[in-house]
PDB file of N, CA, C and O in Angstrom:
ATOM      1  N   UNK A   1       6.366  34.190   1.813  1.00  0.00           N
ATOM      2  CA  UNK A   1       7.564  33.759   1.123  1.00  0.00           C
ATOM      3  C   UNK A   1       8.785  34.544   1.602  1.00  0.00           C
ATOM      4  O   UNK A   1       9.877  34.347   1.069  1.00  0.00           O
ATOM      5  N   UNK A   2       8.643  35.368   2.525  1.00  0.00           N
ATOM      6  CA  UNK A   2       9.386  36.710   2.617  1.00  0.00           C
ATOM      7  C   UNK A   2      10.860  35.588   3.994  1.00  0.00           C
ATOM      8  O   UNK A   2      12.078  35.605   4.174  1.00  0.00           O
ATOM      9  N   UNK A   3       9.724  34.873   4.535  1.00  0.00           N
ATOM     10  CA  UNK A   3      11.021  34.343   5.379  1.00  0.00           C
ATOM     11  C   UNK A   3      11.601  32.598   5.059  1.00  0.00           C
ATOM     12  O   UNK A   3      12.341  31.888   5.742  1.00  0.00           O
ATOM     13  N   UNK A   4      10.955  32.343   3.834  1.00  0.00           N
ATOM     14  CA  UNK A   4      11.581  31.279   3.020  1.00  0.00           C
ATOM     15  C   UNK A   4      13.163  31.407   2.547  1.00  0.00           C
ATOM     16  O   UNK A   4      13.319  32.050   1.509  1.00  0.00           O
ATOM     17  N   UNK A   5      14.361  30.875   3.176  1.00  0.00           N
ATOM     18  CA  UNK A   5      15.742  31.391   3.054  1.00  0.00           C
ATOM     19  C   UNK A   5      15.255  31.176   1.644  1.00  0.00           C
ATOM     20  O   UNK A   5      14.785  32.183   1.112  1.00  0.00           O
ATOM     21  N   UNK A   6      15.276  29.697   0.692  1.00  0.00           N
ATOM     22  CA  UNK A   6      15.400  29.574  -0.411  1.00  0.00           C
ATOM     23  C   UNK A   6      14.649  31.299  -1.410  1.00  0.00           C
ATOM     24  O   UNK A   6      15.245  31.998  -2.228  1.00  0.00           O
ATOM     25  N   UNK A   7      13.647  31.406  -1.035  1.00  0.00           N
ATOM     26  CA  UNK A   7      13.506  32.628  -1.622  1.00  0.00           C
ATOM     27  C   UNK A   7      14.264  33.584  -1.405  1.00  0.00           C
ATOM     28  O   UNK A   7      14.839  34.318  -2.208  1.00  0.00           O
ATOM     29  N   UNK A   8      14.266  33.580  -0.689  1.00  0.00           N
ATOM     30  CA  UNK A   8      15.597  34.946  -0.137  1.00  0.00           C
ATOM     31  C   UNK A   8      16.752  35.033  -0.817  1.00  0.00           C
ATOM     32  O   UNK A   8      17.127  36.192  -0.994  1.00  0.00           O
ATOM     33  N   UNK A   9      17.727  33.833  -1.440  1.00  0.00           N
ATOM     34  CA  UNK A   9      18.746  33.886  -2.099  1.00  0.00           C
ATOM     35  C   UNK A   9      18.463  33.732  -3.316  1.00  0.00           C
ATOM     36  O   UNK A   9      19.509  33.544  -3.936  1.00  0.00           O
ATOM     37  N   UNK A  10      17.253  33.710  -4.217  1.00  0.00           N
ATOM     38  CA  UNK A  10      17.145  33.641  -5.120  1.00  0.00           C
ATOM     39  C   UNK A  10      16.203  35.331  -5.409  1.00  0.00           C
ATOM     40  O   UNK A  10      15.694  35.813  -6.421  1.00  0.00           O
ATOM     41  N   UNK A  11      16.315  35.806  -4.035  1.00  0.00           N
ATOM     42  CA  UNK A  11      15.429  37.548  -4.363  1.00  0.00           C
ATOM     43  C   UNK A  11      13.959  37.077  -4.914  1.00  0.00           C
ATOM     44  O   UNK A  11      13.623  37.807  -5.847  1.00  0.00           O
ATOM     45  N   UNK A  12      13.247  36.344  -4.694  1.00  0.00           N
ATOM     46  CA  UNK A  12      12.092  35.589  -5.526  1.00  0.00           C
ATOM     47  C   UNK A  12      10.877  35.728  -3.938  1.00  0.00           C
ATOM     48  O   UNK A  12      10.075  34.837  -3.658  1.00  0.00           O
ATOM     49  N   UNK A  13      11.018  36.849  -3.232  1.00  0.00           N
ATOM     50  CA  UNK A  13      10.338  36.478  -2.045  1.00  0.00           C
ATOM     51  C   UNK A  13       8.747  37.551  -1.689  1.00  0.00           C
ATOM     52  O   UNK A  13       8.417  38.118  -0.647  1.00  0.00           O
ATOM     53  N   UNK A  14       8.041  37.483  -3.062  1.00  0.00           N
ATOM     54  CA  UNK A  14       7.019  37.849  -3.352  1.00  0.00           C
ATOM     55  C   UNK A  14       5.734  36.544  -3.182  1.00  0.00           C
ATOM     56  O   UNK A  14       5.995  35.425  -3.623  1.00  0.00           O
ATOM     57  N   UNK A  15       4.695  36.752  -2.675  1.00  0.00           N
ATOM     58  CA  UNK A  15       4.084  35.623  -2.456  1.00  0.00           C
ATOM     59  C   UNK A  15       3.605  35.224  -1.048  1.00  0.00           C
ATOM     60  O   UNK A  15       3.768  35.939  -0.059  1.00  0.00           O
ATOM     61  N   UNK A  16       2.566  33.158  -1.033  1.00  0.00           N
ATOM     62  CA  UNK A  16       2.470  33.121   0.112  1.00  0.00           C
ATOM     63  C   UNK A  16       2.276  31.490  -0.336  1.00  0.00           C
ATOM     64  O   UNK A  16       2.170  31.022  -1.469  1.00  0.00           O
ATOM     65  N   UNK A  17       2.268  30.633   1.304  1.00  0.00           N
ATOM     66  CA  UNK A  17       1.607  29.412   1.134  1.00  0.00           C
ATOM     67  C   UNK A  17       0.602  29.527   1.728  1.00  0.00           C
ATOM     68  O   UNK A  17       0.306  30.690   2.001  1.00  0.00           O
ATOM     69  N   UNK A  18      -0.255  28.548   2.142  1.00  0.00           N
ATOM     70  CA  UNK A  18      -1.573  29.150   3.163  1.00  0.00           C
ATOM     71  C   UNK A  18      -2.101  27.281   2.426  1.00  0.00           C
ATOM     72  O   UNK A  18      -2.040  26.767   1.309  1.00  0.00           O
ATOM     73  N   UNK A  19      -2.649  26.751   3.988  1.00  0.00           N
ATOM     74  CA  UNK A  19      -2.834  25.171   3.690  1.00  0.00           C
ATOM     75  C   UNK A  19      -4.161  25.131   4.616  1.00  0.00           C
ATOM     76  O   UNK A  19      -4.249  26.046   5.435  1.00  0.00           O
ATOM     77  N   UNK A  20      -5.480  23.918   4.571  1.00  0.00           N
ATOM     78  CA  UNK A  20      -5.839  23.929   4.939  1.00  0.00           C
ATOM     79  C   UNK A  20      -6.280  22.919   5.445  1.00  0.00           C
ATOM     80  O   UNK A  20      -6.411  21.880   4.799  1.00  0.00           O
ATOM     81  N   UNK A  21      -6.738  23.087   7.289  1.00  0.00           N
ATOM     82  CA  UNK A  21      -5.894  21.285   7.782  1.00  0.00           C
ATOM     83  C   UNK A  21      -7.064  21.022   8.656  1.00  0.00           C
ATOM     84  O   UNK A  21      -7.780  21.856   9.210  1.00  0.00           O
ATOM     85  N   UNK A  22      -7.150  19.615   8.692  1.00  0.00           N
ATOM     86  CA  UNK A  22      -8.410  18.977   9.445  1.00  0.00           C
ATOM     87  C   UNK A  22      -8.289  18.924  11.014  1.00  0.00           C
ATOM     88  O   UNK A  22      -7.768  17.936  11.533  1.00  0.00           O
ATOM     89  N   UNK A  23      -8.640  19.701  11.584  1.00  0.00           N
ATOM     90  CA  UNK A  23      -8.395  19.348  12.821  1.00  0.00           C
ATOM     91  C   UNK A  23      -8.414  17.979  13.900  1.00  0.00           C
ATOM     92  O   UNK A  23      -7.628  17.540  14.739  1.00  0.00           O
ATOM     93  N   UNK A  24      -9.319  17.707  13.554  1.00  0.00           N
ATOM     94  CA  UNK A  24      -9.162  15.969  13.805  1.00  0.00           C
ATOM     95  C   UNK A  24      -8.402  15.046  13.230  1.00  0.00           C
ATOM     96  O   UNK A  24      -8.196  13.956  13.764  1.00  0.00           O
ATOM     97  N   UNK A  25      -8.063  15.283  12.442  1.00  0.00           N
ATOM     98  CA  UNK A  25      -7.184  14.126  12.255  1.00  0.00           C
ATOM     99  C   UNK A  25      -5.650  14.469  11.126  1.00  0.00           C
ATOM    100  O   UNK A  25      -5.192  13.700  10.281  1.00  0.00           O
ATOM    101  N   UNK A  26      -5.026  16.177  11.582  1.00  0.00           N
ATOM    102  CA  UNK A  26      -4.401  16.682  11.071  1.00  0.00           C
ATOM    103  C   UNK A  26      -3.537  16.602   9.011  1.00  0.00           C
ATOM    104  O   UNK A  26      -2.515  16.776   8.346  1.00  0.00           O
ATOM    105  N   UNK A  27      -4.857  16.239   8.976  1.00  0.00           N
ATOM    106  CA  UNK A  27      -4.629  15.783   7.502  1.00  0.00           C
ATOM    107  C   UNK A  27      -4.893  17.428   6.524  1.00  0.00           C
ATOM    108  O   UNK A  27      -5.822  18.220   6.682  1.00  0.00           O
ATOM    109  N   UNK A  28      -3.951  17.512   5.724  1.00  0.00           N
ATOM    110  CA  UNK A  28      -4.261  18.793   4.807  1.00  0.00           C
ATOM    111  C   UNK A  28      -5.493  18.370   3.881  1.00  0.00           C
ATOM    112  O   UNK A  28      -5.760  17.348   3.248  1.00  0.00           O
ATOM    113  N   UNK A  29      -6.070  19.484   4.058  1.00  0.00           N
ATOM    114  CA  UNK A  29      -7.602  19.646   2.816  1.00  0.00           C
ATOM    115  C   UNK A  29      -7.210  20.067   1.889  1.00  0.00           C
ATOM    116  O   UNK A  29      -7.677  19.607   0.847  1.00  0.00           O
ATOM    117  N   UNK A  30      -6.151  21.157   1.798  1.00  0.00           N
ATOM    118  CA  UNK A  30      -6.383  22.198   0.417  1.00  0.00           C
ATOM    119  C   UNK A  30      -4.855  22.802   1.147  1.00  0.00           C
ATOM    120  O   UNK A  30      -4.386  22.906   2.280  1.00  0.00           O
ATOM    121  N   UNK A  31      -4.428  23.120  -0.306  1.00  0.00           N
ATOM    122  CA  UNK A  31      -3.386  23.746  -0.233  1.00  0.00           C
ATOM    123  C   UNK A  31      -2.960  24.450  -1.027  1.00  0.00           C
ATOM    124  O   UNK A  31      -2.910  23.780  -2.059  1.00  0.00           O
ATOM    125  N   UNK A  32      -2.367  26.068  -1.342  1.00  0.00           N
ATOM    126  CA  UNK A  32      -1.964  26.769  -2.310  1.00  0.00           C
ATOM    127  C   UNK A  32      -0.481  27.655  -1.797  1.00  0.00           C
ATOM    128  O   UNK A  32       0.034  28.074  -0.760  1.00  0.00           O
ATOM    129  N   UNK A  33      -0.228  27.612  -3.218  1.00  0.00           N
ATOM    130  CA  UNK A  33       0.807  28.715  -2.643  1.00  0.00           C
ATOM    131  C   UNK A  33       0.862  29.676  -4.112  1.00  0.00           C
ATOM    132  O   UNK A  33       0.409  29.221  -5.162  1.00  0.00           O
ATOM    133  N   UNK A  34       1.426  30.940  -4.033  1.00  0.00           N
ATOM    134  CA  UNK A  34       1.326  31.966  -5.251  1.00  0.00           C
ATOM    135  C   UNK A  34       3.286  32.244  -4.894  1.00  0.00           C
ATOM    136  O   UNK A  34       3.596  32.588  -3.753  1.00  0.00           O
ATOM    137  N   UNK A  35       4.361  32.059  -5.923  1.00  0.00           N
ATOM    138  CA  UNK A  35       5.134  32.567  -6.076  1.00  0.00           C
ATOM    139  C   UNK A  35       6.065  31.866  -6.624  1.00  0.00           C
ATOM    140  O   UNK A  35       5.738  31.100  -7.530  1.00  0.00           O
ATOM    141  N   UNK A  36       7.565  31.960  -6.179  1.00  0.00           N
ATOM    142  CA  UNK A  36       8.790  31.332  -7.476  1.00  0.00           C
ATOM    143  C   UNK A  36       8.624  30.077  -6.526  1.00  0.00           C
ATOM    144  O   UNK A  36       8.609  29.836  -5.319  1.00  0.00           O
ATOM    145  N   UNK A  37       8.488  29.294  -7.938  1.00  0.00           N
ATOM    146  CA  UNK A  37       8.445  27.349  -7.463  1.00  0.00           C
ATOM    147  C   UNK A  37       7.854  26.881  -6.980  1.00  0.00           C
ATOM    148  O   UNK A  37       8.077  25.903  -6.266  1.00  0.00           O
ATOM    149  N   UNK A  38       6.477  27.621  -7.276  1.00  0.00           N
ATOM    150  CA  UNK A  38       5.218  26.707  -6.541  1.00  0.00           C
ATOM    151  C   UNK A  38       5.132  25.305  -6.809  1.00  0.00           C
ATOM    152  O   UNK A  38       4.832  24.546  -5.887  1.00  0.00           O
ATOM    153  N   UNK A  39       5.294  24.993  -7.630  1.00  0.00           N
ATOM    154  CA  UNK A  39       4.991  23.924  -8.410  1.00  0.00           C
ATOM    155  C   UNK A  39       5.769  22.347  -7.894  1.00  0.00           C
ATOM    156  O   UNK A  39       5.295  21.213  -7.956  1.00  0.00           O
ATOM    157  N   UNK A  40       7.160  22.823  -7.368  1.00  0.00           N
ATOM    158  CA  UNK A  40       7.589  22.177  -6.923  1.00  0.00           C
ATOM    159  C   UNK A  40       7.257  21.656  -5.268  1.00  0.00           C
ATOM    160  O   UNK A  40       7.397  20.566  -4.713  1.00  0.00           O
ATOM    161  N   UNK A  41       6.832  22.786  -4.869  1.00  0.00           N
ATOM    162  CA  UNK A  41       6.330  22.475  -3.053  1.00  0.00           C
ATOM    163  C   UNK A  41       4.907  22.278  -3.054  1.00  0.00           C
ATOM    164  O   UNK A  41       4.318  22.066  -1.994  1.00  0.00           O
ATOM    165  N   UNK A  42       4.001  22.357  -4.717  1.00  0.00           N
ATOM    166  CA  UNK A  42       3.035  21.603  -4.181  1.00  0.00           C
ATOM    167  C   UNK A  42       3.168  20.401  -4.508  1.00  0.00           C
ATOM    168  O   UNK A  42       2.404  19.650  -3.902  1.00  0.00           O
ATOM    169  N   UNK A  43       3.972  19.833  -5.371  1.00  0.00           N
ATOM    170  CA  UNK A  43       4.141  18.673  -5.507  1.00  0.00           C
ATOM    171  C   UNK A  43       4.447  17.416  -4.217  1.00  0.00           C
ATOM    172  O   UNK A  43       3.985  16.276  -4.176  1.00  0.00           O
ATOM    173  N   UNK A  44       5.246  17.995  -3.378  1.00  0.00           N
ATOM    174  CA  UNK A  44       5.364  17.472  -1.910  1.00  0.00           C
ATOM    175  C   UNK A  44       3.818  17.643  -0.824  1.00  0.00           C
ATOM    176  O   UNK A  44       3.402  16.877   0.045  1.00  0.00           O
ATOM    177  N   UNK A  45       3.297  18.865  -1.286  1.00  0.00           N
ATOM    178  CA  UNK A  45       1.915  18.596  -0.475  1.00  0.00           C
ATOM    179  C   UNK A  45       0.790  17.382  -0.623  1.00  0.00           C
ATOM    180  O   UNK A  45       0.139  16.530  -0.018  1.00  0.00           O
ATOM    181  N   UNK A  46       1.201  18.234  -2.448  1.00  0.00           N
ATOM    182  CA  UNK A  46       0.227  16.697  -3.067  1.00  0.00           C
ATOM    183  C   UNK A  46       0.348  15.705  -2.338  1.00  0.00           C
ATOM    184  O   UNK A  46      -0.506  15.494  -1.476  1.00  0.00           O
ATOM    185  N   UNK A  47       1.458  14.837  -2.506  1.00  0.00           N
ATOM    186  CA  UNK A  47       2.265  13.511  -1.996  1.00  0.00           C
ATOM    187  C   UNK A  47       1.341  13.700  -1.028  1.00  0.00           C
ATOM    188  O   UNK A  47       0.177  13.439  -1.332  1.00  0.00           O
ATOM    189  N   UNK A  48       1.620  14.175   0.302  1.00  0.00           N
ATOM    190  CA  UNK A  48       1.424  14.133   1.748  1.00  0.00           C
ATOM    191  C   UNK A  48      -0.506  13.982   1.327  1.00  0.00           C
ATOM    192  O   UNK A  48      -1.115  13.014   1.783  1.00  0.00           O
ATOM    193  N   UNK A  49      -1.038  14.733   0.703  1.00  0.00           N
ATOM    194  CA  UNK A  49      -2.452  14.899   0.603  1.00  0.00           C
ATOM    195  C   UNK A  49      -2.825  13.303   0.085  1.00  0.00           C
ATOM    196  O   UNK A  49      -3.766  12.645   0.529  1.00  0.00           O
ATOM    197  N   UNK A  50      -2.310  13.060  -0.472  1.00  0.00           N
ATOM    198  CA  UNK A  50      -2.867  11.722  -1.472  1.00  0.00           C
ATOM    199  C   UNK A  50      -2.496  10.622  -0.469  1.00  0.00           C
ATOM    200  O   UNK A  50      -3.455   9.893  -0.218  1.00  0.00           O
ATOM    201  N   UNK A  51      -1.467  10.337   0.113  1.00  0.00           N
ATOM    202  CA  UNK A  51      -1.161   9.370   1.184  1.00  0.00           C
ATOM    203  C   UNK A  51      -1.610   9.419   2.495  1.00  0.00           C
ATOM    204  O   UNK A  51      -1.075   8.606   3.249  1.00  0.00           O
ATOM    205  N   UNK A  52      -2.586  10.276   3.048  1.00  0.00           N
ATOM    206  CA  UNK A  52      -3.044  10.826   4.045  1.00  0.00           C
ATOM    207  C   UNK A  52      -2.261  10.925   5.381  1.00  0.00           C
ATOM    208  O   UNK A  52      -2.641  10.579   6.500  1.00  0.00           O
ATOM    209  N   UNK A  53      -0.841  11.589   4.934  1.00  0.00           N
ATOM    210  CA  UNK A  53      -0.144  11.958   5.602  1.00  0.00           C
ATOM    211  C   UNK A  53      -0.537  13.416   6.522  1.00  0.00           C
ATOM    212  O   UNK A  53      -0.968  14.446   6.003  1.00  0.00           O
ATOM    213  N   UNK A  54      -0.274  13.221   8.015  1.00  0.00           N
ATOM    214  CA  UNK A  54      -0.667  14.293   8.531  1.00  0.00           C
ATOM    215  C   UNK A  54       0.160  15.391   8.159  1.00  0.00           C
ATOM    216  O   UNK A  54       1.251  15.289   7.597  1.00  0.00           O
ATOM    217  N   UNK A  55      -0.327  16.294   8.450  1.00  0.00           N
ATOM    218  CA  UNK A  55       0.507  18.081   8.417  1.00  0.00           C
ATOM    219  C   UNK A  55       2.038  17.600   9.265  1.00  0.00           C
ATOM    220  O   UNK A  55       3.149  17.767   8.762  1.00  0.00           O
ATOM    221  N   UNK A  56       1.845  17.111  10.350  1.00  0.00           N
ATOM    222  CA  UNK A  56       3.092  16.974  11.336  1.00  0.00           C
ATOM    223  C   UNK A  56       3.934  16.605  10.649  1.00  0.00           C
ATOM    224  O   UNK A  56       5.012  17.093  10.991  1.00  0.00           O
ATOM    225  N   UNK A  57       4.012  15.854   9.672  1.00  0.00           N
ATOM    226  CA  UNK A  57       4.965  14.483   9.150  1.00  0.00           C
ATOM    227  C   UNK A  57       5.913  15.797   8.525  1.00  0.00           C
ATOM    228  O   UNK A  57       7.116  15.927   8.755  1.00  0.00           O
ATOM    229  N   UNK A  58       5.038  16.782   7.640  1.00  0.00           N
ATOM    230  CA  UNK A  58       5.939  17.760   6.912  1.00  0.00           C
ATOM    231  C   UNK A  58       6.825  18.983   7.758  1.00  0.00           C
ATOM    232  O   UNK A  58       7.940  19.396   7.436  1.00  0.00           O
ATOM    233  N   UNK A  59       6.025  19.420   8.891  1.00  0.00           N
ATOM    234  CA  UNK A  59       6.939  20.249   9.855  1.00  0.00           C
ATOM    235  C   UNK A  59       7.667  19.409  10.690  1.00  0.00           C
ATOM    236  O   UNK A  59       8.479  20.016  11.388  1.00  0.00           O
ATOM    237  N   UNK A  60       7.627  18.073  10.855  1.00  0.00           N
ATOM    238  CA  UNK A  60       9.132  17.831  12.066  1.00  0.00           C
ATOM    239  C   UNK A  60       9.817  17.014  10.775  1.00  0.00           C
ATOM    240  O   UNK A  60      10.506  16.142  11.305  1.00  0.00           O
ATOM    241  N   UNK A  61       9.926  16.914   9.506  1.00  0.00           N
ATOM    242  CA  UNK A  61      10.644  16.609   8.393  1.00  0.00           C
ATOM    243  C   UNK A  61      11.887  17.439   8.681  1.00  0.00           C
ATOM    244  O   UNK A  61      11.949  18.574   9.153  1.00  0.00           O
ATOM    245  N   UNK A  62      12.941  16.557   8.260  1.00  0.00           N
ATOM    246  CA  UNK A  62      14.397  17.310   7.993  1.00  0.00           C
ATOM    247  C   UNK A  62      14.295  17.730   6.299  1.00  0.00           C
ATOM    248  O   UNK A  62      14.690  16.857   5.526  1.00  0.00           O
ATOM    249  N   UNK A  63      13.859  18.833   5.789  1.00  0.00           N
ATOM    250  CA  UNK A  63      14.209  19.392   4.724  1.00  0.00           C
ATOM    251  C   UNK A  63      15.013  19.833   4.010  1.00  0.00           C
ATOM    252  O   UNK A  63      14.809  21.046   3.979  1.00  0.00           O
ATOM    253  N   UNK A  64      16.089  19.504   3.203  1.00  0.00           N
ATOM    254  CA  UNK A  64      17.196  20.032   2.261  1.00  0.00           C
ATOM    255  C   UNK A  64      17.260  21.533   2.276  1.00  0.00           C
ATOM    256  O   UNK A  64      16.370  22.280   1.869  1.00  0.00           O
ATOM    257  N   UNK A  65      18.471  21.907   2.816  1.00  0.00           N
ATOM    258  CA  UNK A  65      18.358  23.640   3.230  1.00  0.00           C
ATOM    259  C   UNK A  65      19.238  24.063   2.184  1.00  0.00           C
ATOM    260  O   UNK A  65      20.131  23.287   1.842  1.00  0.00           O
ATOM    261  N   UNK A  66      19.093  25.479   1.469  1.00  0.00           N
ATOM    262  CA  UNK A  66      18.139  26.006   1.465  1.00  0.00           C
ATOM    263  C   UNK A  66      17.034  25.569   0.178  1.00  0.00           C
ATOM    264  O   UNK A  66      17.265  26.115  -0.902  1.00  0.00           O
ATOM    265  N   UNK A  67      16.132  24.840   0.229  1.00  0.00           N
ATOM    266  CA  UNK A  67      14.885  24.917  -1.061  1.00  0.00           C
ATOM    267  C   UNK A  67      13.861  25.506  -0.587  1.00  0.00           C
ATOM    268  O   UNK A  67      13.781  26.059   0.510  1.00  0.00           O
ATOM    269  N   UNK A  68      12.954  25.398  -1.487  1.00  0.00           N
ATOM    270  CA  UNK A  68      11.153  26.001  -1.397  1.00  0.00           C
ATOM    271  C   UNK A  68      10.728  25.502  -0.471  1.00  0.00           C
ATOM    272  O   UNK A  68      10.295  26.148   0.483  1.00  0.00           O
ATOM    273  N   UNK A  69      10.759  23.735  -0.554  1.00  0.00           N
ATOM    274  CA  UNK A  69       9.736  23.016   0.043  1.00  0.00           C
ATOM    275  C   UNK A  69      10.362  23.237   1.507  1.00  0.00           C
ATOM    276  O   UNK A  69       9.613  23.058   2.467  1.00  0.00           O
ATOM    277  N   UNK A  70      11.183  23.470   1.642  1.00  0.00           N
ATOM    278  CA  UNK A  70      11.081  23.577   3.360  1.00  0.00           C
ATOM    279  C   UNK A  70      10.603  25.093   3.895  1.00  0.00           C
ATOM    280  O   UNK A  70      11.039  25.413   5.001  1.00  0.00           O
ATOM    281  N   UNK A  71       9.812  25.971   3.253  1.00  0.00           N
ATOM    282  CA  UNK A  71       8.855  26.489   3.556  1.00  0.00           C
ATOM    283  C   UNK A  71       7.691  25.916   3.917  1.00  0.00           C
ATOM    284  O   UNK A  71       6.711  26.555   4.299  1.00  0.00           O
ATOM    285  N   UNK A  72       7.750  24.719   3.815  1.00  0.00           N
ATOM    286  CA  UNK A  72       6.526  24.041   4.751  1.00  0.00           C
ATOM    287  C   UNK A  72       6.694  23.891   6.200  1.00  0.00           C
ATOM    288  O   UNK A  72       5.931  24.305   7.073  1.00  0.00           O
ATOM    289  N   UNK A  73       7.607  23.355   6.318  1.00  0.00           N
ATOM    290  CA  UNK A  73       8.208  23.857   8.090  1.00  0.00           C
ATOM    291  C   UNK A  73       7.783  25.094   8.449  1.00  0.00           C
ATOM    292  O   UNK A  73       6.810  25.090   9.203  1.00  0.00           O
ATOM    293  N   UNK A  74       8.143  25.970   8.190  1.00  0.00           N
ATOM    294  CA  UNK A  74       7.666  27.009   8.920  1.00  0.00           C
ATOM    295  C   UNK A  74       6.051  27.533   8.980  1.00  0.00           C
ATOM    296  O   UNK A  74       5.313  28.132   9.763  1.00  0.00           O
ATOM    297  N   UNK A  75       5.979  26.749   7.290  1.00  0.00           N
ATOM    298  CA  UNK A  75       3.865  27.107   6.996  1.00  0.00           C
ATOM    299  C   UNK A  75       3.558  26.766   8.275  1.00  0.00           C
ATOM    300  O   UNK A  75       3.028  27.586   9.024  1.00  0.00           O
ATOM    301  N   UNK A  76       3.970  25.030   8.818  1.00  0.00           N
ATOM    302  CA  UNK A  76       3.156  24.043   9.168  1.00  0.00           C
ATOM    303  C   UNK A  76       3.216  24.722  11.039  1.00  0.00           C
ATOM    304  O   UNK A  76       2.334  24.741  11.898  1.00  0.00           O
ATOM    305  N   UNK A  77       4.520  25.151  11.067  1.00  0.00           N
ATOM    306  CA  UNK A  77       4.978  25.288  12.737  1.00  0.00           C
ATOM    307  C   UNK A  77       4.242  26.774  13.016  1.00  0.00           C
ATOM    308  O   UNK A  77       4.533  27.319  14.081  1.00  0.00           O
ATOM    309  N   UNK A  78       3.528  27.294  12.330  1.00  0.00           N
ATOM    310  CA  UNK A  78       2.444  28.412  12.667  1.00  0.00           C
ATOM    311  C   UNK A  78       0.955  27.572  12.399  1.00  0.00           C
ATOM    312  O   UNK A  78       0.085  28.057  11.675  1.00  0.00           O
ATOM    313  N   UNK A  79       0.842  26.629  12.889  1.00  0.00           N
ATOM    314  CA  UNK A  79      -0.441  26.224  12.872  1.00  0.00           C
ATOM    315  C   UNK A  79      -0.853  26.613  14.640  1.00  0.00           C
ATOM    316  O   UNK A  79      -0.257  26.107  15.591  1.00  0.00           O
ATOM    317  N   UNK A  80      -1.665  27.325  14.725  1.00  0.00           N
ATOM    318  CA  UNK A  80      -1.863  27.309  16.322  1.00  0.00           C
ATOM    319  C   UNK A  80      -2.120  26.417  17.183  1.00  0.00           C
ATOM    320  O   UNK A  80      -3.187  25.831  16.998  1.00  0.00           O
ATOM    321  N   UNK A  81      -1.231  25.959  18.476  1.00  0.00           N
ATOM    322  CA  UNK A  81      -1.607  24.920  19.513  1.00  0.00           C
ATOM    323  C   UNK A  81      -3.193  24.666  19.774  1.00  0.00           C
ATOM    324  O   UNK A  81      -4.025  25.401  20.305  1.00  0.00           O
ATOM    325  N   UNK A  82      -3.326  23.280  19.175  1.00  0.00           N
ATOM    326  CA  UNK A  82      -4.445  23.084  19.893  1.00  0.00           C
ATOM    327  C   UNK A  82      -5.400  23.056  19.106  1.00  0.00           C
ATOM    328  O   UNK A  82      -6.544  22.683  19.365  1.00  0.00           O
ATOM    329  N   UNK A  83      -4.964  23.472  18.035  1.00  0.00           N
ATOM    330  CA  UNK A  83      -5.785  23.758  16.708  1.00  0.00           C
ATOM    331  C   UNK A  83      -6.439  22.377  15.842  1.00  0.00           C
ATOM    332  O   UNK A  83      -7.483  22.039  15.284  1.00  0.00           O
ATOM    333  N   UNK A  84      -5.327  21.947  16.087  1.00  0.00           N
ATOM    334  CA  UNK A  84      -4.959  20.358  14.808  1.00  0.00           C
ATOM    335  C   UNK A  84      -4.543  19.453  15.919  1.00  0.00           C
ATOM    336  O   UNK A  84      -4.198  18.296  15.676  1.00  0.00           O
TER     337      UNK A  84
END
């Protein structure tokens, strides 16, 4: 959470996300996060989980700067090449 701007201006940057993604067919399995406004960025995972939206769809997303949920961009753009 430490390099989430939205946390950062709200000093709220205790915490983590951590998602877990199918390699074949880049779809999220599981997803958590522990800190300020979880609730709201899992609500966008949900979405993506229930529509079997891949992981990609959420890191090349244009996200409303600065909020939570675009801490998924950065979750998603540390997935290692080659991985997913």
């Amino acid at each position: 959470m430490a390099s989430v701007f939205r946390a950062m201006t709200i000093s709220e940057t205790r915490g983590f996300m951590k998602a877990l993604i199918d390699t074949e067919s880049d779809r999220i399995l599981g997803f958590t996060m522990f800190g300020s406004g979880a609730g709201e960025v899992m609500t966008t995972v949900q979405m993506a989980m229930r529509s079997g939206t891949p992981y990609t769809e959420l890191r090349d997303a244009v996200i409303t700067h600065p909020t939570l949920p675009e801490g998924l961009i950065q979750l998603f753009l540390a997935v290692p090449a080659g991985s997913a």
